[in-house]
C-alpha positions, 0 to 999 in steps of 0.5 A: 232473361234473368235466371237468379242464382241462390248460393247460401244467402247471396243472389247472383243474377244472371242474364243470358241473352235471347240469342243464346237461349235460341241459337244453344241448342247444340250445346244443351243436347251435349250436356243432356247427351253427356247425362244420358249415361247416369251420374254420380249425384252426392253419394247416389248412381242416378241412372236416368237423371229426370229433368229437375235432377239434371238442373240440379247436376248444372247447378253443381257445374253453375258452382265450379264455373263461378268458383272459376270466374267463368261467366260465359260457362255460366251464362251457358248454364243459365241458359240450359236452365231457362230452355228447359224448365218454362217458368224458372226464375231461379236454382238455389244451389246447395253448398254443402255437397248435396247436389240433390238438395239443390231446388228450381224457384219456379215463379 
């Protein structure tokens, strides 16, 4: 699968293999265990992230992992988007600080 990552005006996409979807169970209930416990989104406590917010929280890690040239965080990432909203073909991802400003492209 191919999730397509919008960052300003450049599209990114990136594709995670079947297998990684399937077999990275472990790893996305880390991630939404890790969330569980509220984040700082921007200026704003999220106490219980909901799922569009905890896309746009992986989306703000998307950004530091490619800032990193890390492209198997960012295939893991991808994947925890693919796994969890069916239907997703993209995360436009904001730049300027705003993670609540970041939006799922749902096909």
């Amino acid at each position: 699968m191919i999730l397509k990552v919008v960052i300003e005006e450049q599209i990114y996409p990136i594709t995670v293999p079947d297998n990684i979807i399937s077999e990275g169970e472990d790893f996305f209930r880390k991630i939404d265990s890790d969330m569980d416990k509220g984040w700082q989104m921007s200026r704003d406590w999220v106490q219980e992230p909901n799922q569009l917010q905890r896309c746009q929280i992986v989306g703000d890690k998307m950004l530091t992992a490619m800032h990193n040239s890390n492209e198997k965080m960012m295939v893991l990432l991808s994947a925890y988007i693919l796994a969890r909203v069916p239907g997703v073909e993209g995360i436009r991802i904001d730049t300027n600080g705003e993670m609540l400003e970041s939006e799922l492209i749902i096909g």
